[in-house]
PLY file of the C-alpha trace (Angstrom):
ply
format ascii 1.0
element vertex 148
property float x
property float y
property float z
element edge 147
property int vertex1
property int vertex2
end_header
108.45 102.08 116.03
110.96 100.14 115.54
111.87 96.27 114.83
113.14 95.76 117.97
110.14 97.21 120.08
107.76 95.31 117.89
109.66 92.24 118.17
109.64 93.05 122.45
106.47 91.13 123.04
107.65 87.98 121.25
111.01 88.28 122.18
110.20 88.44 126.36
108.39 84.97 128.19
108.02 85.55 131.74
110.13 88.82 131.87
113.30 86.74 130.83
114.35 86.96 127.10
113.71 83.89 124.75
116.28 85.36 121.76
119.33 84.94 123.87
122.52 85.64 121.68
120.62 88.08 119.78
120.83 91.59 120.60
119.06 94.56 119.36
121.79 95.56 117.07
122.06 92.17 115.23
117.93 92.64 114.87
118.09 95.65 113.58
120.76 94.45 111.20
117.93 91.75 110.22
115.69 93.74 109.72
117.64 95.74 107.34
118.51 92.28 105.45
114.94 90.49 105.15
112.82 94.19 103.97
110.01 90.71 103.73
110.23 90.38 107.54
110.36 93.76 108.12
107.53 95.01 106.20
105.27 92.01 107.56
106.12 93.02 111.31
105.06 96.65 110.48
102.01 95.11 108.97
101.31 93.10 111.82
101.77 95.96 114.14
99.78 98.01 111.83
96.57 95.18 112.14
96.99 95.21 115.59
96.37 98.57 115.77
93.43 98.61 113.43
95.89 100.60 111.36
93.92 99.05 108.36
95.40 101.10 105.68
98.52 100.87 106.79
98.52 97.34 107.54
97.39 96.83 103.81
100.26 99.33 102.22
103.10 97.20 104.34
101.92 93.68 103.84
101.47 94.30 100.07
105.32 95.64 100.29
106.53 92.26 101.78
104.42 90.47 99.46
106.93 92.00 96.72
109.81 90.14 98.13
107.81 86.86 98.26
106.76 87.20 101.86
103.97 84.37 101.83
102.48 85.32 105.29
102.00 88.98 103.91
100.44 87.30 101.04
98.05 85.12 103.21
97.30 88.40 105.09
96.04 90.40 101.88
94.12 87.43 101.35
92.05 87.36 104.37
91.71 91.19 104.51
90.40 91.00 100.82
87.81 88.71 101.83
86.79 89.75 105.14
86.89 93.38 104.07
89.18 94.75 106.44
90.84 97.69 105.35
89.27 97.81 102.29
86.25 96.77 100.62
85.10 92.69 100.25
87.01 91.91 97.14
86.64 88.17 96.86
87.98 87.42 93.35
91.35 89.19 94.81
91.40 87.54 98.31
91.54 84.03 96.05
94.40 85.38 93.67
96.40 86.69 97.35
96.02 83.30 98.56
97.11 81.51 95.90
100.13 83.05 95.55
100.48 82.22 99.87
100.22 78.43 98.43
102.52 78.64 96.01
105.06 76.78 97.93
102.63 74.10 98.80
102.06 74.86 102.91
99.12 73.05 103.68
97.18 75.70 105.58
97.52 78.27 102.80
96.34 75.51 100.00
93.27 74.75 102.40
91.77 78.22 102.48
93.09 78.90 98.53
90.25 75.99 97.76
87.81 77.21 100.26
87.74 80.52 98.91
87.62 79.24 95.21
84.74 76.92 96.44
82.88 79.82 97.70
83.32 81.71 94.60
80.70 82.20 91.70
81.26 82.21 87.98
82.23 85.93 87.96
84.10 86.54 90.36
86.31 82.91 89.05
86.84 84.21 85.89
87.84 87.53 87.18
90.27 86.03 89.80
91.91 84.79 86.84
92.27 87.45 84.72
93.32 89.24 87.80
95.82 86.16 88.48
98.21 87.45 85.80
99.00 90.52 86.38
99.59 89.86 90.12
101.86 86.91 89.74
103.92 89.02 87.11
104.82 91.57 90.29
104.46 89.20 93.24
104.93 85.59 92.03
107.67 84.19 92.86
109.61 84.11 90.02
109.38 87.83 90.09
109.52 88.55 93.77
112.06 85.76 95.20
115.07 87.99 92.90
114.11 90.96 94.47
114.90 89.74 97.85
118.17 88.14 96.81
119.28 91.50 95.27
118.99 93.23 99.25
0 1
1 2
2 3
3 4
4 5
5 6
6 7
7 8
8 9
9 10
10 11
11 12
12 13
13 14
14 15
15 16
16 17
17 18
18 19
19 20
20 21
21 22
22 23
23 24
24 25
25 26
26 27
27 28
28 29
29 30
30 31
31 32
32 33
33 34
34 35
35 36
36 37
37 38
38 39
39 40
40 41
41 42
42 43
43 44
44 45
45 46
46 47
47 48
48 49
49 50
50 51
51 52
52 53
53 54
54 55
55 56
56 57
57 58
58 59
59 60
60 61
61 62
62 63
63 64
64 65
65 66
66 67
67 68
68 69
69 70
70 71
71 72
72 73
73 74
74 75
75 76
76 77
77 78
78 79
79 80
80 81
81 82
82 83
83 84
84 85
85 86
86 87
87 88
88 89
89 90
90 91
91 92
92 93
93 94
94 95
95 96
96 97
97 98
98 99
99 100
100 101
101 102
102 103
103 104
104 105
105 106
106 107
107 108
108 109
109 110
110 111
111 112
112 113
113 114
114 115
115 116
116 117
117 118
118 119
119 120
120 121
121 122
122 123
123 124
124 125
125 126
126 127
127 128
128 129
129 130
130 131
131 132
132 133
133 134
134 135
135 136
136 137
137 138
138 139
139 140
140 141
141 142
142 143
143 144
144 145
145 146
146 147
């Protein structure tokens, strides 16, 4: 599929176009610019499929160019077990790299999910916590995006 039919829904409101000025060529071109956007749209479609496993594979790749959303997403599917088994000590480390830039709804469920964890799985979400933000922290991930 591509970015343009999975962009169709949000691009129509009442069978007139809302991205006026935009046509499918300059999306596609986009696309091919912002591999974040692109690779949370496929995970999106993915989800909304109950492509699970798919929807996992593509938000993790956005999530490697800093794509908070994407991150967000791993979070929730971490800790609701979709896709994969209930991992909660990872959901927390997902989410806190979605609040690294300080958006308020991301923070709020990054300190729900910490509240709601026990001794183990805290220390484990930290030792986990290092590794990840080494690949998808931003320090690491936000070059990767400026190199496309």
């Amino acid at each position: 599929m591509s970015v343009t039919d999975t962009l169709a829904p949000l691009r129509a409101h009442g069978g007139r176009r809302r991205t006026l000025g935009l046509d499918d060529a300059t999306i596609e071109r986009l696309a091919a610019s912002h591999p974040d956007l692109r690779y949370r749209l496929m995970g999106l479609d993915a989800y909304e499929q109950g492509k699970n496993d798919q929807a996992l594979q593509s938000f993790r790749r956005a999530a490697r160019y800093a794509d908070k959303p994407a991150q967000s997403m791993l979070g929730e599917m971490h800790w609701r077990g979709t896709g994969i088994a209930v991992d909660r000590a990872m959901a927390y480390v997902w989410m806190d790299l979605a609040a690294g830039r300080g958006y308020p709804l991301t923070i709020a469920k990054r300190e729900n999910y910490w509240s709601r964890l026990d001794d183990a799985e805290k220390a484990r979400a930290l030792e986990l916590g290092t590794a990840m933000y080494e690949e998808f922290g931003d320090d690491a991930a936000k070059p990767r995006i400026e190199r496309v």
